[in-house]
ROVO-558677 format. One line per 2 residues: number of its first residue (from 1); their letters; for each residue x, y, z of C-alpha. Coordinates in steps of 0.5 Angstrom, whole numbers, plus 500, padded with zeros to 3 digits. Example, Ala and Ser with C-alpha at 12.3 -4.5 7.8 and 13.67 -1.06 7.14 Angstrom:
1) AS) 525:491:516; 527:498:514
This chain:
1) XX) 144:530:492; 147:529:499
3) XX) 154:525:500; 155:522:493
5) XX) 160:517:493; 164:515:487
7) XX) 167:508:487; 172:505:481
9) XX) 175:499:480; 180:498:473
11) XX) 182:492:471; 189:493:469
13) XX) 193:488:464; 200:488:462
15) XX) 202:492:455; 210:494:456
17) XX) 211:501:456; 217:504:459
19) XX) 216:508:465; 219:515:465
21) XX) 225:516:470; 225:523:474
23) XX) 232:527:473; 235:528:479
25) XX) 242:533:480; 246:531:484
27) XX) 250:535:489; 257:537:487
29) XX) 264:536:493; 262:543:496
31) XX) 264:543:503; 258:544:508
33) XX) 258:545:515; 256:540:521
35) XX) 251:536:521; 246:539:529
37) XX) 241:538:532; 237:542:537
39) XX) 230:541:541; 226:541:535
41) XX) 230:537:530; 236:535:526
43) XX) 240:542:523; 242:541:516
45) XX) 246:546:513; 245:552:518
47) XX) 237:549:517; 232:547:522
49) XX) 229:539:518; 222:536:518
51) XX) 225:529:516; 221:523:514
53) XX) 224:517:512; 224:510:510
55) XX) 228:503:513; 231:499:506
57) XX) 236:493:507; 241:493:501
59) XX) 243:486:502; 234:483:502
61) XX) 234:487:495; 239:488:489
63) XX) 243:492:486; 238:491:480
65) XX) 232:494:484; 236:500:488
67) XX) 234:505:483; 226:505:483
69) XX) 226:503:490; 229:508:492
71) XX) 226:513:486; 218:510:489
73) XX) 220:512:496; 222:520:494
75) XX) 216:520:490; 212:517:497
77) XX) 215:523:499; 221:521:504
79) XX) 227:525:505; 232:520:508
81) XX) 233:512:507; 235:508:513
83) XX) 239:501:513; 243:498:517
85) XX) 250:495:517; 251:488:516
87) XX) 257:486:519; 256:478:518
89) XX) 256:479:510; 262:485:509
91) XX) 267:480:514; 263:473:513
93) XX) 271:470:516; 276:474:520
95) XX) 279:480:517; 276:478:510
97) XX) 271:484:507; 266:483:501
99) XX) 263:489:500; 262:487:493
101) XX) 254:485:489; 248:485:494
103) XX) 253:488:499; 256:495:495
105) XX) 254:499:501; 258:505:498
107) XX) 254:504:491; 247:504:495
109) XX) 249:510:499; 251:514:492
111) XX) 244:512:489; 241:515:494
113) XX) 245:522:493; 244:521:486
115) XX) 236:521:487; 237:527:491
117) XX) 236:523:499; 239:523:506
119) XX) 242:518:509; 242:515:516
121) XX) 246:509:517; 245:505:523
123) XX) 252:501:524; 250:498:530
125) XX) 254:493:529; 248:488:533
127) XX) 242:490:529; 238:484:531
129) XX) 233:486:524; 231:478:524
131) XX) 238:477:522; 243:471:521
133) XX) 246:472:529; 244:479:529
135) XX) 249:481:524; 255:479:528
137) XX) 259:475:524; 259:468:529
139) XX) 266:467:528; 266:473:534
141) XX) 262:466:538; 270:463:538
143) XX) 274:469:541; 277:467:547
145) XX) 274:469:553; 269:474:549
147) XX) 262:477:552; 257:479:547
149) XX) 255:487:548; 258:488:555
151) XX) 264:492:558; 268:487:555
153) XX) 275:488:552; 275:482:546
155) XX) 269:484:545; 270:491:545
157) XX) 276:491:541; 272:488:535
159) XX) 267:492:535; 271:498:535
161) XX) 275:496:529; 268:494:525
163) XX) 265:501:527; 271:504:525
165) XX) 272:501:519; 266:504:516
167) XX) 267:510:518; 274:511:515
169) XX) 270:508:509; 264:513:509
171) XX) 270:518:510; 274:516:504
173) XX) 268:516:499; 267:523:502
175) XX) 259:520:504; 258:525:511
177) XX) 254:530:510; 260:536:511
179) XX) 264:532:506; 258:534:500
181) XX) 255:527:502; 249:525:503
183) XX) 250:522:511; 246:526:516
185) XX) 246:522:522; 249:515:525
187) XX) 247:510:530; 252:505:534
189) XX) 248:499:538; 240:498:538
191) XX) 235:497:543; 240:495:548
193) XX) 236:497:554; 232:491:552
195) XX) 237:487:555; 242:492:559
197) XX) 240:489:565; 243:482:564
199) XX) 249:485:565; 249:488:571
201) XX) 255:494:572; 257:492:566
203) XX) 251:494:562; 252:502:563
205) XX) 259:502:563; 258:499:555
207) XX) 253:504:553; 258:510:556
209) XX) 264:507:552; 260:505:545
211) XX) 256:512:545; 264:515:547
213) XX) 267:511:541; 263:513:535
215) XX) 263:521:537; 272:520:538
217) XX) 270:517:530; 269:525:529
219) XX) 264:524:523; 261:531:523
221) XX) 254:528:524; 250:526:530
223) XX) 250:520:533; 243:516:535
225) XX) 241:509:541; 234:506:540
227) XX) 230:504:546; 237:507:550
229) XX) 234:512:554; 240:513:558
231) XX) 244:515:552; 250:520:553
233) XX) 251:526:551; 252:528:545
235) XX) 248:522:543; 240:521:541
237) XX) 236:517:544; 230:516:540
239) XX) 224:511:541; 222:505:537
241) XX) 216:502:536; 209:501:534
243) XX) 206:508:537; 211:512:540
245) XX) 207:518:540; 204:514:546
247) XX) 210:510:549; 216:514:547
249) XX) 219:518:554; 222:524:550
251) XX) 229:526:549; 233:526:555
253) XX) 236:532:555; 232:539:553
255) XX) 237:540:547; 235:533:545
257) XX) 230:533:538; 225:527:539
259) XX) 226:521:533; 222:515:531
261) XX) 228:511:528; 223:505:527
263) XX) 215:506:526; 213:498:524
265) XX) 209:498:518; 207:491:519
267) XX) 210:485:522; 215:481:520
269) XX) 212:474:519; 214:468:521
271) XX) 213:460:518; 207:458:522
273) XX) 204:464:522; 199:468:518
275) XX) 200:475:515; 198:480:520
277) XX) 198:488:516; 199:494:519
279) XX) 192:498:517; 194:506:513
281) XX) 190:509:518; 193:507:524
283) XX) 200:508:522; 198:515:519
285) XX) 195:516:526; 201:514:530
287) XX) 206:519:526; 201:525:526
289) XX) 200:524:534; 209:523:534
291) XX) 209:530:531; 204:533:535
293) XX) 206:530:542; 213:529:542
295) XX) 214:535:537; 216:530:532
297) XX) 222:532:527; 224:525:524
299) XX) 219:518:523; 222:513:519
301) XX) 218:507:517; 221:500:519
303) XX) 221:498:513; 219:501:507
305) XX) 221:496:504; 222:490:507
307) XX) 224:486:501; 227:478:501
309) XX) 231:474:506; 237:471:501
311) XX) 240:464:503; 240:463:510
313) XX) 241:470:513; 233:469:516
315) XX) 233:469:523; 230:463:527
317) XX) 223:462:523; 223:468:520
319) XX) 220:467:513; 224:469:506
321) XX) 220:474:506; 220:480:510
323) XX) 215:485:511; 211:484:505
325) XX) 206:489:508; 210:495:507
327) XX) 209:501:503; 213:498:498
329) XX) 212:491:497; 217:486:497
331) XX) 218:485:490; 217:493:489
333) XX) 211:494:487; 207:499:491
335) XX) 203:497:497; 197:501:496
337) XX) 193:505:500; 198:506:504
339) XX) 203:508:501; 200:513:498
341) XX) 196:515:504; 202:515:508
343) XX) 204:520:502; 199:524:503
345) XX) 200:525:511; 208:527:510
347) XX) 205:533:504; 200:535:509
349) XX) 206:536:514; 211:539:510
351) XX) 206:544:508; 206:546:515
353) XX) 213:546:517; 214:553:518
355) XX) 209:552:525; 212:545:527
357) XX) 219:547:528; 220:555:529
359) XX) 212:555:532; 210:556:540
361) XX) 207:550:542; 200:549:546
363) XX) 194:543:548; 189:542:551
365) XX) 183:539:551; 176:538:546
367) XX) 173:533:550; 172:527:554
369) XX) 178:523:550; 179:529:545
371) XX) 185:533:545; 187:540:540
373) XX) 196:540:539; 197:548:536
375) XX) 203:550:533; 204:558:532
377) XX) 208:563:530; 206:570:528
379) XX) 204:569:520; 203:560:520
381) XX) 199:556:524; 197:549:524
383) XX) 193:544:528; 192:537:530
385) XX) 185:534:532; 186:528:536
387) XX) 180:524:538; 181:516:541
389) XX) 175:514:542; 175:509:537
391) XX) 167:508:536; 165:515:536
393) XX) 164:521:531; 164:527:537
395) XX) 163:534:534; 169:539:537
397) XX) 169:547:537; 175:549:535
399) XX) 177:557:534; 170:558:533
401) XX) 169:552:528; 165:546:529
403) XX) 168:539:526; 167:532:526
405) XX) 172:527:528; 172:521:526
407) XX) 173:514:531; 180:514:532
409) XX) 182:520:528; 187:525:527
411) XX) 185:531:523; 191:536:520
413) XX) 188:543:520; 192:548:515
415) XX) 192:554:518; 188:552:524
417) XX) 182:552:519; 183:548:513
419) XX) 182:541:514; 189:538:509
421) XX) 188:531:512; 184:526:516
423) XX) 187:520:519; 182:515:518
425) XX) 180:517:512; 182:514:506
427) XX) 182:518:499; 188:514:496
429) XX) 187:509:491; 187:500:493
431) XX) 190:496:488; 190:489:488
433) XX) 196:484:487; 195:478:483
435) XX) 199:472:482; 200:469:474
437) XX) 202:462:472; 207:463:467
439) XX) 209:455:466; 207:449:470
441) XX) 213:445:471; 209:438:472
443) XX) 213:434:466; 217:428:471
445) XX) 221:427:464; 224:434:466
447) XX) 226:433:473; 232:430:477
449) XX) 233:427:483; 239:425:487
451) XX) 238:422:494; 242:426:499
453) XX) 246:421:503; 244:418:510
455) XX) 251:417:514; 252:411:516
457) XX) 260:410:519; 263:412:525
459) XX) 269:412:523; 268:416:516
461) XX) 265:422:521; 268:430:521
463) XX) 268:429:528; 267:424:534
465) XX) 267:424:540; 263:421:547
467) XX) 259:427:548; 253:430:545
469) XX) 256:437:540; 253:443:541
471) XX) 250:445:534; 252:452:532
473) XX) 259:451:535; 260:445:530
475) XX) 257:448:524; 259:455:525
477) XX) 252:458:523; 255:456:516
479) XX) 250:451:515; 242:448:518
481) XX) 244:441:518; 249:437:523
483) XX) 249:430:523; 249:426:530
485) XX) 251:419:528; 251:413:534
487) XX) 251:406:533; 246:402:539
489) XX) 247:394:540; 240:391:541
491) XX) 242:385:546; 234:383:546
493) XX) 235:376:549; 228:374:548
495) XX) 228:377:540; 224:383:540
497) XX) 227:388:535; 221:393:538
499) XX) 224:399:541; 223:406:543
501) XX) 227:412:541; 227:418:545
503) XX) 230:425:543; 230:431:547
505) XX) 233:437:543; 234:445:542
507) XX) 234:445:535; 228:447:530
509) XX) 227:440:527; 229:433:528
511) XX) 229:427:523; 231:422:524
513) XX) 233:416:521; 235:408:523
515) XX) 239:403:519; 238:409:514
517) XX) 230:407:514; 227:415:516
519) XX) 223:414:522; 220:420:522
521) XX) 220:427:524; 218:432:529
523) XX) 219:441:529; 218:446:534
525) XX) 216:454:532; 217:460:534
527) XX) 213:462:540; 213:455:543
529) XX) 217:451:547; 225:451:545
531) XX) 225:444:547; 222:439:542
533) XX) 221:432:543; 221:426:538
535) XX) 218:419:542; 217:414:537
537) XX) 217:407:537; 222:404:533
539) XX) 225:397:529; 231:395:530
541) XX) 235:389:528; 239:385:532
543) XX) 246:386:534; 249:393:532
545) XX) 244:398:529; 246:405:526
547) XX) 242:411:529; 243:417:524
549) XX) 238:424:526; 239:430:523
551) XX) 238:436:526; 236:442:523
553) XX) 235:450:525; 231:454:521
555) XX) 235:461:522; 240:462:528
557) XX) 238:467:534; 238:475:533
559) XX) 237:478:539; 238:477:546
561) XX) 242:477:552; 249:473:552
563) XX) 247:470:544; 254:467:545
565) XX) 253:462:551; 246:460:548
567) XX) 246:452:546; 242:449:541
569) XX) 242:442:537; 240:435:540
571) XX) 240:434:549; 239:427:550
573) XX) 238:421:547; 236:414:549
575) XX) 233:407:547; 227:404:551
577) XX) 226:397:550; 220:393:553
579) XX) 220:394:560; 227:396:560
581) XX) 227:404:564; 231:408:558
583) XX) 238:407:556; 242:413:555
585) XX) 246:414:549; 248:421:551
587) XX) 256:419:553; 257:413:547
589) XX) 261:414:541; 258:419:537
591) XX) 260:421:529; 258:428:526
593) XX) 257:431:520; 256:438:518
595) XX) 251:439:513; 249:435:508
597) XX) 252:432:502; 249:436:496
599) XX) 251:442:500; 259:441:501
601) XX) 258:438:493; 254:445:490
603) XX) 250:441:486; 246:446:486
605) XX) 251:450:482; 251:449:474
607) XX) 256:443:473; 256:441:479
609) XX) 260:434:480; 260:428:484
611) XX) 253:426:485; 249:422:479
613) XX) 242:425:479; 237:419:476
615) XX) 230:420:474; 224:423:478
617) XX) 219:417:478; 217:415:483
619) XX) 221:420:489; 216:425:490
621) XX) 214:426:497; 220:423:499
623) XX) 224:426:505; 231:429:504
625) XX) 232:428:496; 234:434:491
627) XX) 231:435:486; 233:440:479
629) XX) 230:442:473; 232:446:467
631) XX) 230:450:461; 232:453:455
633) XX) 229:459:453; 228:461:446
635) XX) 230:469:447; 235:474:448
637) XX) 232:479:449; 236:486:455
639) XX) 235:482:461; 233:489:464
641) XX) 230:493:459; 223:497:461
643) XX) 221:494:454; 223:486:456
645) XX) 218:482:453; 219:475:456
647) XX) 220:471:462; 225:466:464
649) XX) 224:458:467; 228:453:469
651) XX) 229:446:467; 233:440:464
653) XX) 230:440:457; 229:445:452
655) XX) 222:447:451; 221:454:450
657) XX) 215:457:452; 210:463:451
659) XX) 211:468:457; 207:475:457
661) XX) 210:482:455; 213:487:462
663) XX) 218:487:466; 214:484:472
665) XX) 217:480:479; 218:473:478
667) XX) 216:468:483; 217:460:485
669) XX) 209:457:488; 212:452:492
671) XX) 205:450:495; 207:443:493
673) XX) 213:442:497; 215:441:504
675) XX) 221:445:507; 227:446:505
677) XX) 232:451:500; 231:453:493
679) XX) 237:456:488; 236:458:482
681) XX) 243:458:477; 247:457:484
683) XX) 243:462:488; 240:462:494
685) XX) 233:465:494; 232:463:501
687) XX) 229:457:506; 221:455:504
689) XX) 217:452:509; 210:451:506
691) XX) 208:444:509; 207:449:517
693) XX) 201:451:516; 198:457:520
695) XX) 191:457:523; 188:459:517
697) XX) 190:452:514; 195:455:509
699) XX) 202:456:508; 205:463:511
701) XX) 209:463:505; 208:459:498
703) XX) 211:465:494; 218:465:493
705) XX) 222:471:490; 227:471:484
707) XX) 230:477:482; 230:477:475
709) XX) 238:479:476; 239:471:478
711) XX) 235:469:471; 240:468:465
713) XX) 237:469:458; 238:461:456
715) XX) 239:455:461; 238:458:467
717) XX) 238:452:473; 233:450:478
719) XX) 235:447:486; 232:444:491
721) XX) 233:440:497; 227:437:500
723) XX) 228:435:507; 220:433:509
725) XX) 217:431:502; 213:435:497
727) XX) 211:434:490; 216:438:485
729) XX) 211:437:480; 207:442:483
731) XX) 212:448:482; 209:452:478
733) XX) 214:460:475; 209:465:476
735) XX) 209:474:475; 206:478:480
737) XX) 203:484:478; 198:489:480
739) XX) 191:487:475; 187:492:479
741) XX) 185:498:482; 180:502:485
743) XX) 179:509:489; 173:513:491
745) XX) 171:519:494; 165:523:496
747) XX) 164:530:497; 166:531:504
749) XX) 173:528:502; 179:532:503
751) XX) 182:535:496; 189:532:494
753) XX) 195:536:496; 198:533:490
755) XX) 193:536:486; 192:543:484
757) XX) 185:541:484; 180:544:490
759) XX) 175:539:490; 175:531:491
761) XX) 177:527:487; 178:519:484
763) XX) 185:519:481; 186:511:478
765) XX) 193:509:475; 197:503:474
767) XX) 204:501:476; 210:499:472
769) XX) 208:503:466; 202:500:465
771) XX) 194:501:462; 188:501:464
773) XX) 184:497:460; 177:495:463
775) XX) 173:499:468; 169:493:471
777) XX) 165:498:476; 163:505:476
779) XX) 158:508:480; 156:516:480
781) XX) 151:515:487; 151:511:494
783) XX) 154:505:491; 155:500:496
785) XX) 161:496:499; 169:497:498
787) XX) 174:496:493; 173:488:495
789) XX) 165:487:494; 162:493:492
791) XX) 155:494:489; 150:500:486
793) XX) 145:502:491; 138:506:491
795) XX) 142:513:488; 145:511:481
797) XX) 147:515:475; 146:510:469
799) XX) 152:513:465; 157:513:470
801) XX) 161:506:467; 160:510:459
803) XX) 163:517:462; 169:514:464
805) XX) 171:509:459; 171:515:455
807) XX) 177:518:459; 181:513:457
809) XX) 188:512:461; 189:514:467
811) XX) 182:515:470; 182:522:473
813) XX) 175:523:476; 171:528:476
């Protein structure tokens, strides 16, 4: 029989097992040599590396999940973690550090040694990473005198103490590579030449001081600038992107190795939008097509987990989530196939490393968009086969051996003979991601409701002034609200309460309220104009009225040229009555009001005080409300035991309830509400907005991450503020998990490397230390479809369900 094709899909169910953890030695305080590089790479302990490594971000996780993300992404196949410094959360105020919780940037570098990994630790300290201000601390924004980014002494001065301070700290904890840590590489600023322009002679001349300040810090590992082609010696300039093997300018010294410090494995969401992934195919023909045309060394993945964006640090409309579609997913699970397919390219390339960095290089080409890249020394040799077409499978000759290339492909060829890899085919096993309600919070007995206060009184306002306040000054980014307050007299002679009220502002949303009766709302998004304009007709009373109008960011800008002279909140506002041209209330008497009530009270906090919640009844869909909720658990079972049988909700009564065995992801499904924040026991796990709806008509996030570190094992409490109006009798406490899986092969498919076996084969498995429990299909012939829909076709072996249910387990095939 001729191409036959096995497909498998298991249905896997939760049974609590503990998963086995890997035993890692860890390194002793031997002292090593520096840290060099030459043309082809980084040297490491007098050793030429072939590096890949994976971008995680301590501060989207927690110190609960480091370990098996960390543990998952050896196991991936990556020899180095990558993270960015956050400098808005280690000095959130002036000559203030935390370096405690999510933000013990020590403790995630040690768990990374401890696991047997490098290190490359980008200290910027801009690192845009649709992060809260780019992570500067916006206390910065207030420096006299200071510009962002640019040959600028206060700006400098700053900078400099920030960079040195983690220096001196990774120093002192004996981190850097020569110290026996697990350092090896460092990055000062990020994609500066993205803006460089905008500063004029300023521009070169930061760069050369930044790249001279972080080599005097003398750290005994080389530094790095991204997207920096004018990088100064010592210092590595290194390509950030979706295809640098196409785009990348290559090193701009001889004795420069070619990087890739961010190679995007999909695309951060943003609300309004829907859900753009990056295929394993693609990414996997990018990286080989940088290691061989560039000569490739270090690929890090941007982001391998891209995890969850707590509280507000989000960047303008970015989601809470962030690059969910990375090879670990934003819970941690594995993202499969392309984690595993990933995997299988870095095995092939690390079995060819002795060609690739010690070998003679040469190409040339196979065709008309084909094209051969061979690295050889006297005893190994490796091969890339590059085909671009991408609709067409040419046949290529190459060392007397005739070869297929899929459309689109890279072919890695062991020994210039053996296919090891192919780009464009997927051997890896697919797994489907499933949402499970644990509990529907839809009981109107349980809930709360405080009404958040509109402000009404001039003269009980933060602050006044005969001016319109721009919004982040005012704030000081320490919240997404400010009150605009101003009292209009309606003179009307002839009686007439009808007006219009028009509102120009560089916000993210506008509600607005009159007399405190709420008017309406208008919103911009993220590609659209950043001016947005509420023009509505209005009542007002005769006499004085009270116009009182929210405006709200949804996340502070995180890139860009001069971000301290950027201006945001309301521009202009006037009142039109009849024929009557506008009426400016720009220089009237204005009161503001940073944030909201329920924020300054914390009632989101567990015995919070000062407000008196009152019955839900009928306050769904209201605008600007607070809900709470709380539930009592009738469990006190090890929060993170692997064994844990028992999952925690939140609400004010004291119902129990039957929850399912495992340790799975909790989430929040919020498709009812509107947008606003969510805390759970006085923790923030990020803005929600489900009412913006993508082109496809659903909400681009409806799931919202509790890490089981927030949950408590009773009692645990459930917040949030409302701004639009929803229906919070619609949450509902639910566990993700994988429930499915499925893999194929057929007799062209290229054997595993992580396999001793040397033929073809269907390997299915669960996550999290579960079993399969049911195979749904198997098909030993020409089944038809994919791991989504799928049939049998003309050619089918009877016993092919029955032989593999007998397998049992893990289904290893054939």
């Amino acid at each position: 029989m001729k191409a036959v094709a096995v497909v498998l899909l298991g249905l896997a169910m939760c049974l609590s097992s503990a998963a086995a953890e890997e035993e890692v030695e860890v390194e002793g305080d031997d002292v090593r040599g520096e840290v060099t590089y030459d043309r082809r790479g980084l040297i490491i302990n007098g050793t030429r590396m072939m590096l890949f490594s994976g971008e995680i971000h301590y501060p989207r996780s927690t110190p609960e999940m480091w370990p098996k993300l960390i543990a998952k992404a050896k196991s991936g196949g990556l020899d180095v973690i990558q993270t960015y410094v956050f400098w808005n959360v280690h000095e959130p105020i002036q000559g203030q550090y935390n370096f405690e919780g999510r933000y013990d940037l020590v403790k995630f570098i040690r768990e990374i040694q401890a696991q047997g990994l490098y290190v490359s630790l980008r200290i910027g300290p801009f690192v845009e990473a649709e992060w809260k201000y780019g992570g500067f601390p916006f206390w910065l924004h207030d420096v006299p005198g200071i510009t962002f980014r640019s040959d600028d002494e206060p700006f400098k001065r700053h900078m400099q103490r920030f960079v040195t301070k983690i220096v001196t700290m990774m120093k002192h904890e004996g981190l850097y590579y020569p110290q026996g840590g697990p350092i090896i590489i460092s990055q000062i600023e990020n994609e500066y030449q993205m803006v460089e322009p905008a500063f004029g002679s300023s521009g070169p001349r930061y760069v050369r001081w930044a790249a001279a300040m972080a080599v005097s810090l003398q750290t005994g590992v080389p530094w790095m600038m991204c997207k920096q082609n004018d990088a100064p010696d010592p210092v590595i300039n290194t390509c950030n992107g979706l295809i640098c093997g196409e785009t990348f300018v290559g090193p701009n010294s001889p004795d420069k190795p070619a990087l890739w410090t961010e190679n995007w494995t999909s695309r951060y969401l943003i609300y309004g939008n829907d859900t753009k992934l990056r295929s394993p195919e693609d990414i996997a023909f990018a990286v080989a097509l940088f290691i061989a045309r560039m000569k490739g060394s270090f690929v890090s993945y941007y982001m391998y987990h891209g995890g969850t964006n707590f509280g507000r640090f989000a960047s303008s409309f970015v989601t809470t989530n962030y690059y969910d579609g990375a090879p670990l997913d934003e819970y941690g699970l594995i993202w499969q196939p392309t984690w595993e397919h990933l995997r299988e390219l870095h095995a092939a390339v690390k079995q060819s490393s002795e060609p690739l960095l010690f070998g003679s290089y040469s190409n040339f080409s196979l065709g008309q968009e084909q094209e051969a890249h061979v690295f050889e020394t006297e005893s190994k040799c490796v091969a890339f086969l590059v085909n671009f077409d991408q609709h067409k499978t040419p046949k290529v000759e190459f060392r007397n051996i005739s070869l297929q290339l899929a459309p689109k492909s890279i072919s890695i060829l062991s020994d210039c003979r053996s296919v090891v890899f192919e780009t464009a085919k997927v051997n890896a096993q697919h797994g489907s991601r499933t949402s499970s309600i644990v509990q529907a919070l839809g009981d109107i007995i349980n809930w709360k409701a405080f009404i958040e206060p509109v402000p009404r009184d001039l003269s009980k306002s933060m602050y006044t002034g005969n001016q319109l306040f721009e919004q982040l000054a005012t704030t000081k980014d320490e919240t997404d609200y400010l009150w605009y307050i101003v009292s209009y007299e309606n003179r009307a002679s002839d009686g007439n309460t009808l007006a219009r009220l028009y509102v120009e502002s560089l916000a993210h949303i506008l509600h607005a309220f009159v007399n405190n009766e709420y008017v309406g709302s208008v919103h911009g998004s993220h590609d659209g104009s950043r001016n947005i304009v509420l023009n509505m007709r209005i009542s007002l009373m005769e006499g004085d009225n009270t116009i009182s109008l929210l405006s709200v960011m949804v996340g502070s800008p995180d890139s860009g040229s001069h971000m301290e002279r950027r201006s945001f909140g309301i521009q202009k506002v006037g009142i039109e009555q009849g024929k009557q041209p506008l009426h400016l209330l720009n220089n009237d008497l204005w009161g503001y009001q940073v944030g909201l009530f329920g924020e300054e009270n914390k009632i989101y906090m567990q015995g919070a005080k000062n407000v008196e919640w009152i019955a839900t009844n009928n306050l769904t869909d209201h605008p600007l409300i607070w809900y709470k909720v709380k539930i009592k658990t009738n469990w006190m079972f090890p929060l993170y035991d692997d064994k844990l049988y028992l999952i925690i909700i939140y609400f004010v009564t004291q119902t129990t309830f039957a929850t399912p065995a495992g340790n799975d992801a909790v989430t929040l499904d919020l498709t009812g509400m509107g947008k606003g924040e969510v805390w759970v026991n006085g923790e923030s796990i990020g803005r929600y907005w489900v009412s913006f709806r993508a082109p496809s008509g659903q909400p681009s996030q409806s799931l919202y991450h509790i890490p089981r570190s927030f949950l408590k094992p009773k009692d645990n409490l459930l917040v949030l503020v409302e701004e639009m109006g929803g229906n919070p009798l619609q949450i509902t406490v639910n566990t993700m998990s994988i429930t499915r899986v499925c893999g194929n092969a057929n007799e062209f498919s290229v054997p595993s490397l992580q396999s001793s076996r040397k033929d073809p084969q269907v390997r299915l498995w669960c996550q999290g230390g579960k079993r399969i429990s049911a195979i749904e299909f198997a098909s030993y012939g020409n089944p038809m479809g994919d791991c989504r829909s799928f049939g049998i076709g003309s050619c089918h072996a009877e016993s092919s369900e029955t032989v593999i249910k007998k397998v049992g387990g893990d289904v290893l095939f054939p």
